[in-house]
MDTraj code that builds the backbone (N, CA, C; nanometers):
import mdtraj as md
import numpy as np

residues = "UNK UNK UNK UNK UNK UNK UNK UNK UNK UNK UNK UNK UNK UNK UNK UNK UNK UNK UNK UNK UNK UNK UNK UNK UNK UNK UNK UNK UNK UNK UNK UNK UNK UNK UNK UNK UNK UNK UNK UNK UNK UNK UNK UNK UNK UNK UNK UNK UNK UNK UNK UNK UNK UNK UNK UNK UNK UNK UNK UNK UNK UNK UNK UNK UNK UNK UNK UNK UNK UNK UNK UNK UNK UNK UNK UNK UNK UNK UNK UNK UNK UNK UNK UNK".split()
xyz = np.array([
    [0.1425, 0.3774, -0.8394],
    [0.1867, 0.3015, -0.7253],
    [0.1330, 0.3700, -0.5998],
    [0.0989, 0.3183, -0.4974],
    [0.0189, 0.3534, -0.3854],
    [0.0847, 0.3236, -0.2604],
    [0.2193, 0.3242, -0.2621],
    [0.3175, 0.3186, -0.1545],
    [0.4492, 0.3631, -0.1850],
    [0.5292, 0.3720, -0.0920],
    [0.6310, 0.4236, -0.1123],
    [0.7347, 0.3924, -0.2360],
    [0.8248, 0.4195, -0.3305],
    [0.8844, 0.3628, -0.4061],
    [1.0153, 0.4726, -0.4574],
    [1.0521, 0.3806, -0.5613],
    [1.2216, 0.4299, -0.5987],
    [1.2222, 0.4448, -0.7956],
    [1.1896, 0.5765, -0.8215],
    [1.1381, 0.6166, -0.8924],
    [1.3004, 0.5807, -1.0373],
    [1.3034, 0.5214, -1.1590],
    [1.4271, 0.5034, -1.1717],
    [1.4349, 0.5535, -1.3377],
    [1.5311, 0.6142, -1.3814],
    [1.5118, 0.6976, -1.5495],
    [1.6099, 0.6206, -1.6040],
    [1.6184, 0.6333, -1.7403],
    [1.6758, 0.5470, -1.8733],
    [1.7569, 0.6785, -1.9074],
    [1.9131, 0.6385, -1.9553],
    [1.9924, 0.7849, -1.9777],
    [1.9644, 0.7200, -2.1743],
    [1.8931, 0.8016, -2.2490],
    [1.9101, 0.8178, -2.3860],
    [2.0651, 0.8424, -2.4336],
    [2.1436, 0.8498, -2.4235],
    [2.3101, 0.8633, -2.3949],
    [2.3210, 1.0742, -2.4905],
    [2.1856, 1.1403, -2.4622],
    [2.2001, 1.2697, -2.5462],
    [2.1857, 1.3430, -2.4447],
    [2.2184, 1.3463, -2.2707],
    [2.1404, 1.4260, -2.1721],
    [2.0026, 1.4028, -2.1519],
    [1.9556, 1.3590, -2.2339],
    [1.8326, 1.3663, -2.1789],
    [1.7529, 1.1808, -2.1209],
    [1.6455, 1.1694, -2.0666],
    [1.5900, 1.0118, -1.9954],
    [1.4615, 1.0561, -2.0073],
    [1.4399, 0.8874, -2.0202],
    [1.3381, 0.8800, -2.0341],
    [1.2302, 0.7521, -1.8888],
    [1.1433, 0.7702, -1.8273],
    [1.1174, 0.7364, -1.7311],
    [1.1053, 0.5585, -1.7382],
    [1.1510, 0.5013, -1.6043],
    [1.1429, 0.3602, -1.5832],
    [1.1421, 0.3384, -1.5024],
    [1.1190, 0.1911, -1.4753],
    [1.0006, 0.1276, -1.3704],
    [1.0455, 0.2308, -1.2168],
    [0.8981, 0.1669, -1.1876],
    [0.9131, 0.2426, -1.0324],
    [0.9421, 0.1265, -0.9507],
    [1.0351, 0.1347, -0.8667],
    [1.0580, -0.0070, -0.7615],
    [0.9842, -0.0019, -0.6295],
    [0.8794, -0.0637, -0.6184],
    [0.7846, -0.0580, -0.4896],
    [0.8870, -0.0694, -0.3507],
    [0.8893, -0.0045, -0.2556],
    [0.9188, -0.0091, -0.1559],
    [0.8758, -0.0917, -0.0504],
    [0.9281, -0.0713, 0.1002],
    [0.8374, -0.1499, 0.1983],
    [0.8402, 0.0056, 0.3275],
    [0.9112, 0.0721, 0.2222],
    [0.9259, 0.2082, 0.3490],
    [1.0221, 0.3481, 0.2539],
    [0.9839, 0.4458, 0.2914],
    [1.0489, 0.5474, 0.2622],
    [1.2019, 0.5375, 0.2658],
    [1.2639, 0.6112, 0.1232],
    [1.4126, 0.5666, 0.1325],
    [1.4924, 0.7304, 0.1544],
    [1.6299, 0.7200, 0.2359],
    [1.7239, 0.8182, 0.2727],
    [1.8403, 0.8608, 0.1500],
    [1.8282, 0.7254, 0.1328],
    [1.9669, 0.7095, 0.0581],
    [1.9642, 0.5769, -0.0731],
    [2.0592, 0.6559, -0.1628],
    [2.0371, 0.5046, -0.3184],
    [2.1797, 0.5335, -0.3764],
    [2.2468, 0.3757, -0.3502],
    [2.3492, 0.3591, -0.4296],
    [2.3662, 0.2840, -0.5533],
    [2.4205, 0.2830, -0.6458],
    [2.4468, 0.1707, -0.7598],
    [2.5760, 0.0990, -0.7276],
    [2.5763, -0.0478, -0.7116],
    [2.7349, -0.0800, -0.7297],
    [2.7060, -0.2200, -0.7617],
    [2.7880, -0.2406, -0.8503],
    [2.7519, -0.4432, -0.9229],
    [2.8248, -0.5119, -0.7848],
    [2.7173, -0.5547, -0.6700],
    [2.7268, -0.6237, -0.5331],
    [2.7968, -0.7799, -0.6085],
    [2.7070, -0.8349, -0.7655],
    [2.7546, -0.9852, -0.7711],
    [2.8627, -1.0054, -0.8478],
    [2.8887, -0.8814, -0.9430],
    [2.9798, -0.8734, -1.0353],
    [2.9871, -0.9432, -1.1458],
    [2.8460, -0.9209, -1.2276],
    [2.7941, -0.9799, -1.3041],
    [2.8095, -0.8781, -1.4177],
    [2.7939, -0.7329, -1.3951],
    [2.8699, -0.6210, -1.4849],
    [2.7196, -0.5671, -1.5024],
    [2.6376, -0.5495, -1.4082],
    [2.5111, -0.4807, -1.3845],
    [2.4685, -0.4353, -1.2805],
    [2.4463, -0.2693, -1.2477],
    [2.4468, -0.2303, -1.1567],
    [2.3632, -0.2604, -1.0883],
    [2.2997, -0.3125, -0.9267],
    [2.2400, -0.2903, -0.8509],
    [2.2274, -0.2176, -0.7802],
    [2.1231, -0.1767, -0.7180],
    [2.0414, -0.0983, -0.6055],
    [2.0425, -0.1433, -0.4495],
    [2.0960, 0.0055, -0.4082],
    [2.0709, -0.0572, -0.2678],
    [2.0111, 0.0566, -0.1588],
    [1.9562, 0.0674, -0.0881],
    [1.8600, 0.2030, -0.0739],
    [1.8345, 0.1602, 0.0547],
    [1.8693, 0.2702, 0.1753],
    [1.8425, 0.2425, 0.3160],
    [1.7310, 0.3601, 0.3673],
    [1.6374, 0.2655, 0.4178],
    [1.4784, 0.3208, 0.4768],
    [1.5462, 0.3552, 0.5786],
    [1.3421, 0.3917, 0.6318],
    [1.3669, 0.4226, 0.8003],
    [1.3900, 0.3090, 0.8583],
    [1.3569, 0.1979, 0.8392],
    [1.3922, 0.0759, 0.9268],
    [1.4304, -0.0495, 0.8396],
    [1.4848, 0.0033, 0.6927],
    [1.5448, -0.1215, 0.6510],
    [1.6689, -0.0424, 0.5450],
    [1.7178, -0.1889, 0.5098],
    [1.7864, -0.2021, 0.4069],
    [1.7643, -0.2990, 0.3172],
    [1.7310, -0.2141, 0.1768],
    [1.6824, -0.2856, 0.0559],
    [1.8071, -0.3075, -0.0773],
    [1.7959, -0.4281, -0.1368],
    [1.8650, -0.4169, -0.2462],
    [1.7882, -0.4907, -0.3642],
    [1.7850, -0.4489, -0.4554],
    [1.7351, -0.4587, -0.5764],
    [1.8423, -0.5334, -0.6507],
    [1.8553, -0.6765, -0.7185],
    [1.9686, -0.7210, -0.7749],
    [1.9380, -0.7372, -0.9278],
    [2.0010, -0.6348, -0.9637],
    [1.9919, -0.6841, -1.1662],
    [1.9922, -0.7878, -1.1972],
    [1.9239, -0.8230, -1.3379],
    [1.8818, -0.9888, -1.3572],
    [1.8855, -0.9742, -1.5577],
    [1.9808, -1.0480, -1.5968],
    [1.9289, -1.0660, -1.7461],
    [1.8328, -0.9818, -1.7893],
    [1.7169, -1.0830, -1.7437],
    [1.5841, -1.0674, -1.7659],
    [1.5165, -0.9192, -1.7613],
    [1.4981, -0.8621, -1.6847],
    [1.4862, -0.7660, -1.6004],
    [1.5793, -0.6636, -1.5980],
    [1.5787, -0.5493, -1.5759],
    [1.6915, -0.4008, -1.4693],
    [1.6878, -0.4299, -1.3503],
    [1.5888, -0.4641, -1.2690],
    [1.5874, -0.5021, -1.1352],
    [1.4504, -0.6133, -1.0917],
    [1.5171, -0.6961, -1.0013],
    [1.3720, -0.8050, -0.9644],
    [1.3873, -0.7667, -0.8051],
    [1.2720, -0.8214, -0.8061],
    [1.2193, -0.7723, -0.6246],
    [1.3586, -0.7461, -0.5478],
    [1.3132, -0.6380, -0.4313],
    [1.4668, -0.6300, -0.3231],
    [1.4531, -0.7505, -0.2406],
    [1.5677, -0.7779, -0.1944],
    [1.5700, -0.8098, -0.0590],
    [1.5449, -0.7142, 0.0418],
    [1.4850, -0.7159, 0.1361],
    [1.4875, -0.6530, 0.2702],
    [1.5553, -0.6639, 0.3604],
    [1.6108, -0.6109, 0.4282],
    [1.7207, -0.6601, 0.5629],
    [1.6231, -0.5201, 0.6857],
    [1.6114, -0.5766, 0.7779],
    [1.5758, -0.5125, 0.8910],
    [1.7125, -0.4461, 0.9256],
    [1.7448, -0.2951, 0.9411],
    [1.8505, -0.2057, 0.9597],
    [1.8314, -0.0907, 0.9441],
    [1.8999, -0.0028, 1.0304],
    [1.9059, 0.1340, 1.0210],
    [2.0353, 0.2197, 1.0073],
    [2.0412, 0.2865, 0.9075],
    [2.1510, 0.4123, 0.8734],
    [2.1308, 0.4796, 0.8415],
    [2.1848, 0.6013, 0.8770],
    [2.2351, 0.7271, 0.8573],
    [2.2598, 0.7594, 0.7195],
    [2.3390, 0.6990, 0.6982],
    [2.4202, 0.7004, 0.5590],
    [2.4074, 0.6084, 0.4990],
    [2.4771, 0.5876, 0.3536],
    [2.4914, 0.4551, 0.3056],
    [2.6421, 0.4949, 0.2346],
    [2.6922, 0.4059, 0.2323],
    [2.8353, 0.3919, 0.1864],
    [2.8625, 0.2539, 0.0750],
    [2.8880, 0.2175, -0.0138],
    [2.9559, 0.1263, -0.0429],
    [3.0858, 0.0815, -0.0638],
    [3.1541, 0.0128, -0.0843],
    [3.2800, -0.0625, -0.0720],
    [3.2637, -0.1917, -0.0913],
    [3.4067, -0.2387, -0.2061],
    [3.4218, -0.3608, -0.2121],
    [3.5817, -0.4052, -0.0911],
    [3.5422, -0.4863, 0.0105],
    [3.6577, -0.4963, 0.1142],
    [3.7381, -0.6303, 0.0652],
    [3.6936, -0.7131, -0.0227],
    [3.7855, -0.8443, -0.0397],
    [3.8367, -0.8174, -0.1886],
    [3.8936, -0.6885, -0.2655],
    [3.9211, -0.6744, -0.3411],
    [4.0586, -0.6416, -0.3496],
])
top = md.Topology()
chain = top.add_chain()
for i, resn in enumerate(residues, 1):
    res = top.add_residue(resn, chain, resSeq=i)
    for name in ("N", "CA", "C"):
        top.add_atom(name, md.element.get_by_symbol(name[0]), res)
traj = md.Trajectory(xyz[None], top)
């Protein structure tokens, strides 16, 4: 891969992983959370750049299909479910 990305491992359930896909970026990331955003019972990705916020949404098909991008900046990243 020839740009920035979000490098992601497979847990063999013995300690040890084994390497998987790399998720292309649109910018260098600070921060990476997992939390099932649709509650479908599969974790997604959510990873804040220098000038964005990306989320990666698990799919059947797939571990992850393209992010969304959101133009944003943080410090941190935090998650929370607030209507729970």
């Amino acid at each position: 891969m020839d740009g920035p990305a979000v490098a992601t491992f497979y847990g063999n359930g013995d300690g040890t992983f084994v390497p998987g896909p790399q998720l292309e970026t649109t910018t260098r990331t600070n921060s990476i959370a997992l939390a099932d955003l649709n509650r479908d019972g599969r974790a997604d990705i959510i990873a804040n750049g220098e000038d964005s916020l990306l989320v990666w949404v698990s799919t059947p098909a797939t571990r992850s299909a393209a992010p969304r991008d959101w133009r944003a900046w943080a410090a941190y990243l935090t998650v929370v479910d607030l209507n729970r």
